[in-house]
Backbone as CSV, one residue per row, in Angstrom:
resi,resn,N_x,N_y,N_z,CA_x,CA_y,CA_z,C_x,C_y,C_z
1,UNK,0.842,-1.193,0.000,0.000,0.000,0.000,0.882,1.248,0.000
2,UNK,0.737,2.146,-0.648,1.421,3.120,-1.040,0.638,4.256,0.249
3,UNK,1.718,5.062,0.874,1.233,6.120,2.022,2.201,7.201,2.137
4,UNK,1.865,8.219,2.108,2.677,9.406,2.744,1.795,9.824,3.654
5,UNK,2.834,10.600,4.455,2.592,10.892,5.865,3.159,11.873,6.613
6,UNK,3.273,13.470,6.444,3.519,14.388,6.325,3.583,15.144,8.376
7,UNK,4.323,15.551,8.251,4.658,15.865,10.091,5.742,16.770,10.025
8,UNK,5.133,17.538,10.721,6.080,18.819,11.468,5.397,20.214,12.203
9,UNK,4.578,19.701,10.798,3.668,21.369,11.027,3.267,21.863,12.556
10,UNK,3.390,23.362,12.143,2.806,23.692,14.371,2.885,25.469,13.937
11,UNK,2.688,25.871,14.928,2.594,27.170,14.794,4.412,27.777,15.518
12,UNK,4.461,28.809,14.730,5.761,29.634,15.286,5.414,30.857,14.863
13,UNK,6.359,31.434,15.218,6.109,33.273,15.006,6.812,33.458,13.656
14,UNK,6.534,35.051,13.296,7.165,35.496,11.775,8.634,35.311,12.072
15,UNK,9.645,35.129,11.243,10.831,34.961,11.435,11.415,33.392,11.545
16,UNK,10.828,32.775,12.151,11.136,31.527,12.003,11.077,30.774,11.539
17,UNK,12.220,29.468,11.632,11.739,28.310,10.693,11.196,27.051,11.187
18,UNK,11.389,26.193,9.966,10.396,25.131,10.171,10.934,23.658,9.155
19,UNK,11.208,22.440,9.863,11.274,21.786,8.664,9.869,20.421,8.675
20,UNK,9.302,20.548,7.991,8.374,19.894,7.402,8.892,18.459,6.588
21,UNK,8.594,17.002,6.960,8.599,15.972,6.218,7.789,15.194,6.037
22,UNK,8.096,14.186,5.260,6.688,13.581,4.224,7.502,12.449,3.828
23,UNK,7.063,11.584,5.098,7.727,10.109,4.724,6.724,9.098,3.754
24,UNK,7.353,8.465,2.892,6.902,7.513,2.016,6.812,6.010,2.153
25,UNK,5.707,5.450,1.816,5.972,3.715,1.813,5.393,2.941,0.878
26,UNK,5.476,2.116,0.203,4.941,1.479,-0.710,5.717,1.906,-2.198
27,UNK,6.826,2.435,-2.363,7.385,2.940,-3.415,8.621,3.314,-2.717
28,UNK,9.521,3.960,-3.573,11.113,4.201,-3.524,10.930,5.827,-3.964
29,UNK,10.891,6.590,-2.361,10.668,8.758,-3.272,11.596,8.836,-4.073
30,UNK,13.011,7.828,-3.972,14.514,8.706,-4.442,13.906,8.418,-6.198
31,UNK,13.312,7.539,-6.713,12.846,7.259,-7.956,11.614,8.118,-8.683
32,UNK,10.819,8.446,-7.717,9.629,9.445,-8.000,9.771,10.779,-8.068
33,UNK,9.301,11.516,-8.616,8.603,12.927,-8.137,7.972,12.939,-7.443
34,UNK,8.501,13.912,-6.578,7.830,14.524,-5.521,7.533,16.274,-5.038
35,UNK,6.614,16.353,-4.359,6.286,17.815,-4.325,5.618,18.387,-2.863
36,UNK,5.512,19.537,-2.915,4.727,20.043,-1.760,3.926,20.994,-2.273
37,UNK,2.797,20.734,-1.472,1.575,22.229,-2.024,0.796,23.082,-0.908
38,UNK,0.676,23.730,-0.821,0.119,23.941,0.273,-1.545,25.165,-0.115
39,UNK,-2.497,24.865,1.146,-3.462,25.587,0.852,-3.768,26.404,2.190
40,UNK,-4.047,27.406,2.250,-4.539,28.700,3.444,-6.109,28.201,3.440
41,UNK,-6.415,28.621,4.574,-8.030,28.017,4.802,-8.811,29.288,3.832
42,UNK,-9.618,28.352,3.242,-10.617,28.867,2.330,-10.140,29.694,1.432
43,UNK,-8.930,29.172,0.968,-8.031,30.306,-0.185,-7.651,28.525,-1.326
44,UNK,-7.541,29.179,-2.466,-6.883,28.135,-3.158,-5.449,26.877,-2.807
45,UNK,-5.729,25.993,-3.362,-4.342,25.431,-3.054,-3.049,25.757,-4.207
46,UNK,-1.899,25.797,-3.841,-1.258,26.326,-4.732,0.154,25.299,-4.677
47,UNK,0.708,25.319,-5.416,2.354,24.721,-5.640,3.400,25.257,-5.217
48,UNK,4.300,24.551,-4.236,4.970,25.101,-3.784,6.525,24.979,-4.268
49,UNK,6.674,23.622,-4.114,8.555,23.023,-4.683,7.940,21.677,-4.857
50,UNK,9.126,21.343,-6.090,8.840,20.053,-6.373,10.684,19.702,-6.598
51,UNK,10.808,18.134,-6.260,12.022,17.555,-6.500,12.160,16.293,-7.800
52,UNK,12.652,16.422,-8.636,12.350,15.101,-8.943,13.655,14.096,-8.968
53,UNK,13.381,12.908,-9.805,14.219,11.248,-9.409,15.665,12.132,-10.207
54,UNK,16.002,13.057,-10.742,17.720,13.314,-10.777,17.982,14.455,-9.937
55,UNK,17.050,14.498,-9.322,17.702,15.531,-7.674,17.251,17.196,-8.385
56,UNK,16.761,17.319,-9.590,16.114,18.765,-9.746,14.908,19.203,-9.045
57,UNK,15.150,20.458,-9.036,14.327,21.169,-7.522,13.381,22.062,-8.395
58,UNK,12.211,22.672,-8.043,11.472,23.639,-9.027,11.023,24.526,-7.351
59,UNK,10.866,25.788,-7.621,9.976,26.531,-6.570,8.895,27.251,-6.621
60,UNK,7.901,27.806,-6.107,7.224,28.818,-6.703,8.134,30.260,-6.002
61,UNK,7.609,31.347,-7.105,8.285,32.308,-7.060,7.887,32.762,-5.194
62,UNK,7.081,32.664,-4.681,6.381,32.978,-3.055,7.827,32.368,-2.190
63,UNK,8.115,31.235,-2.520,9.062,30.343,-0.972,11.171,30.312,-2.296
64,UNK,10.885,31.106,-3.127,12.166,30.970,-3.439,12.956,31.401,-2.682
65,UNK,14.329,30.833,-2.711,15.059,31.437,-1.595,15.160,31.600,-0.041
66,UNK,13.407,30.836,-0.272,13.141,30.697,1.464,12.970,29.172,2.135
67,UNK,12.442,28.330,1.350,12.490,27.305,1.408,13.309,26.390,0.403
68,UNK,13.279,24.830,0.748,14.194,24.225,0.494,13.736,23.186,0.600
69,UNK,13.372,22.179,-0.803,13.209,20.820,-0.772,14.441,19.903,-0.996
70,UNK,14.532,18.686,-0.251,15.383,17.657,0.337,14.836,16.045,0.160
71,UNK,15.924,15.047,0.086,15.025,14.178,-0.221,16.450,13.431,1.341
72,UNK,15.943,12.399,2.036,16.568,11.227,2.553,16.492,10.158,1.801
73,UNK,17.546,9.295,0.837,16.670,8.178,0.614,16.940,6.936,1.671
74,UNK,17.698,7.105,2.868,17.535,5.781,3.288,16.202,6.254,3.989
75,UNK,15.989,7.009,4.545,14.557,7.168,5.346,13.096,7.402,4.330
76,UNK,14.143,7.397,3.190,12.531,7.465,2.088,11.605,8.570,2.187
77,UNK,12.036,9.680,2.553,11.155,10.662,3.032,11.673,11.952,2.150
78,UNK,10.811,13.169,1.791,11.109,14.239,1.277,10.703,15.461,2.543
79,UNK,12.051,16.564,2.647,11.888,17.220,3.567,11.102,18.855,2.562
80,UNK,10.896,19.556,4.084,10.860,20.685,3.143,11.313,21.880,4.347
81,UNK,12.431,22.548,3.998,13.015,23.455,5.289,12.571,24.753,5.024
82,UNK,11.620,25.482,5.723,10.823,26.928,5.976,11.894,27.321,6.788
83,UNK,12.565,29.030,5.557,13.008,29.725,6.842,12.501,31.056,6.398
84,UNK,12.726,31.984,7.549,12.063,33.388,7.443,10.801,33.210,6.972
85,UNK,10.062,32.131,8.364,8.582,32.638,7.544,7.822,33.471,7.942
86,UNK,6.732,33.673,7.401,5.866,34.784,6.885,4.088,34.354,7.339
87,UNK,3.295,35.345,7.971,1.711,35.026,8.303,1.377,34.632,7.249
88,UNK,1.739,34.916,5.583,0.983,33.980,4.612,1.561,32.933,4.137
89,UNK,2.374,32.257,5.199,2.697,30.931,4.484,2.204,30.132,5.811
90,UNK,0.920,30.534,6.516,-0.076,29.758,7.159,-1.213,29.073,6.099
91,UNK,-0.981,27.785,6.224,-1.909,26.879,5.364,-1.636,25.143,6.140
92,UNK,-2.581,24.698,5.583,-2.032,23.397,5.252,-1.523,22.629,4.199
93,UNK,-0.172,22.399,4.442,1.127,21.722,3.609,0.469,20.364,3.050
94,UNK,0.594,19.794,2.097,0.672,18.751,1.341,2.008,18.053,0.713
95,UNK,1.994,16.738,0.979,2.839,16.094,0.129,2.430,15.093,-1.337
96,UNK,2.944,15.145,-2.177,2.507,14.943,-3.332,3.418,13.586,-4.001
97,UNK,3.544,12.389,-4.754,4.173,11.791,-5.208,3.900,11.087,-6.982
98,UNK,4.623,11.168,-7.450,4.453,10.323,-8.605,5.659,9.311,-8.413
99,UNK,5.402,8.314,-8.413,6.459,7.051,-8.209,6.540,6.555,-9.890
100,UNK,7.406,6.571,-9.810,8.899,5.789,-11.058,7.850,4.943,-11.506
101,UNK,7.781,4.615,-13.088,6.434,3.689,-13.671,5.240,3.881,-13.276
102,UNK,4.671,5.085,-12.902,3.152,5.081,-12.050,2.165,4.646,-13.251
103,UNK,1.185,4.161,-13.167,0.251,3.469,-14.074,-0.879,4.400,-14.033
104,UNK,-1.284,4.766,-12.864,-2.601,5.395,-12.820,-3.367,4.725,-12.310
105,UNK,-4.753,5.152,-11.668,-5.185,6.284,-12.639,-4.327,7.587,-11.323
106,UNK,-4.879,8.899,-12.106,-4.002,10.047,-11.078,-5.178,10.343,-10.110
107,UNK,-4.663,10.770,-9.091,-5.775,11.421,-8.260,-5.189,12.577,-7.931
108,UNK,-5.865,13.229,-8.214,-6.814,14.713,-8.433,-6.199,15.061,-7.170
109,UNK,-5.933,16.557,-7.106,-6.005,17.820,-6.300,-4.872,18.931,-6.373
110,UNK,-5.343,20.239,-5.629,-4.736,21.074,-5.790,-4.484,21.897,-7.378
111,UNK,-5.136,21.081,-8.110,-5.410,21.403,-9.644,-4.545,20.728,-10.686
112,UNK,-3.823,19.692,-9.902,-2.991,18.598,-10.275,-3.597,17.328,-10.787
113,UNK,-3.208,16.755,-12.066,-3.970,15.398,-12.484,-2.673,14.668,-12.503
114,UNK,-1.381,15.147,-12.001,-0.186,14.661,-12.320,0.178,13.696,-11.355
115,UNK,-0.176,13.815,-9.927,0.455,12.892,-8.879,-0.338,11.847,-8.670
116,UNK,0.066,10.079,-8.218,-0.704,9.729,-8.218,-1.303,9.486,-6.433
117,UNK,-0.386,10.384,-5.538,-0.833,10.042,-4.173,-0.808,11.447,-3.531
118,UNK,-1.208,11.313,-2.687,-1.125,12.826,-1.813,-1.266,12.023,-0.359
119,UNK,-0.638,13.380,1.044,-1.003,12.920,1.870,-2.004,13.642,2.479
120,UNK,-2.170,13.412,3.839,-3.340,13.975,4.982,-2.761,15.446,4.828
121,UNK,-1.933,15.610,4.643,-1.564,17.123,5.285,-0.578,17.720,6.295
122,UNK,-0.085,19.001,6.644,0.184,19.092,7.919,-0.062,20.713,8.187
123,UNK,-0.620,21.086,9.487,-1.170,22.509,9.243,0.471,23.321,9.889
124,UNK,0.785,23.878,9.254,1.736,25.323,9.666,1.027,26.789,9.979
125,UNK,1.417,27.048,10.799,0.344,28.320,11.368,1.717,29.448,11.839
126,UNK,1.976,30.729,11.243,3.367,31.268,11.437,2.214,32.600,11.882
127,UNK,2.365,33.077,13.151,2.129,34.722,13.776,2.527,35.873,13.485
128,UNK,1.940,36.566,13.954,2.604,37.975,13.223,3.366,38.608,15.245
C-alpha cells in the first residue's frame, strides 16, 4: 500500500523556521517525483517546490530562496526546510508523489492530475 505521511507542522512566530517531512511507503521517493503544495483556509491550493528522481528542484516564485526541498533516501522521506517565515505561508502543507512507472489512474487535487498520491496534510500556522 502506497502512504505518505507528512509531520512537522505547528505554529511559530514570523521569522522563524520550520522543517516539514513527508515520509513515504509502498514505493522508492529517491525514484519518483515529488512535491509540496500547500493551501490557506478557504483560499486556493497552490504549488509550492517540487524535486524530482535526478535531484532537480522547481519553486514557486512565493518560498524561493526561502524554502528548500530535500530528499533522505535511506529514510525514504522528502523534507521541506521553511526559513524566514511569513503570516501567509499559514496553510495546510501537502505532500505529493508520482512514483517511477506510475500506471494510474491520477488522483486529483490542488489542480494537479499529475500525482498519483497525496497525503493527509500538515497545518503550519506562522504569527505575526
Amino acid at each position: 500500500e502506497v502512504l505518505l505521511v507528512e509531520s512537522g507542522g505547528t505554529r511559530v512566530q514570523t521569522g522563524e523556521s520550520l522543517r516539514l517531512s513527508c515520509t513515504a511507503s509502498g514505493f522508492t521517493s529517491a525514484d519518483a517525483v515529488m512535491a509540496w503544495y500547500r493551501q490557506p483556509l478557504g483560499k486556493e491550493c497552490s504549488f509550492i517546490s517540487r524535486i524530482s528522481n535526478n535531484g532537480s528542484t522547481v519553486y514557486s516564485d512565493s518560498v524561493q530562496g526561502r524554502f528548500t526541498i530535500s530528499q533522505d533516501n535511506a529514510k525514504n522521506a522528502v523534507f521541506l526546510q521553511m526559513n524566514d517565515l511569513k503570516p501567509d505561508d499559514t496553510a495546510a502543507y501537502y505532500c505529493a508523489a508520482r512514483p517511477k512507472d506510475f500506471q494510474g489512474p491520477p488522483a486529483y487535487k490542488c489542480g494537479s492530475w499529475y500525482f498519483g498520491y497525496w497525503g493527509q496534510g500538515t497545518q503550519v500556522t506562522v504569527s505575526s
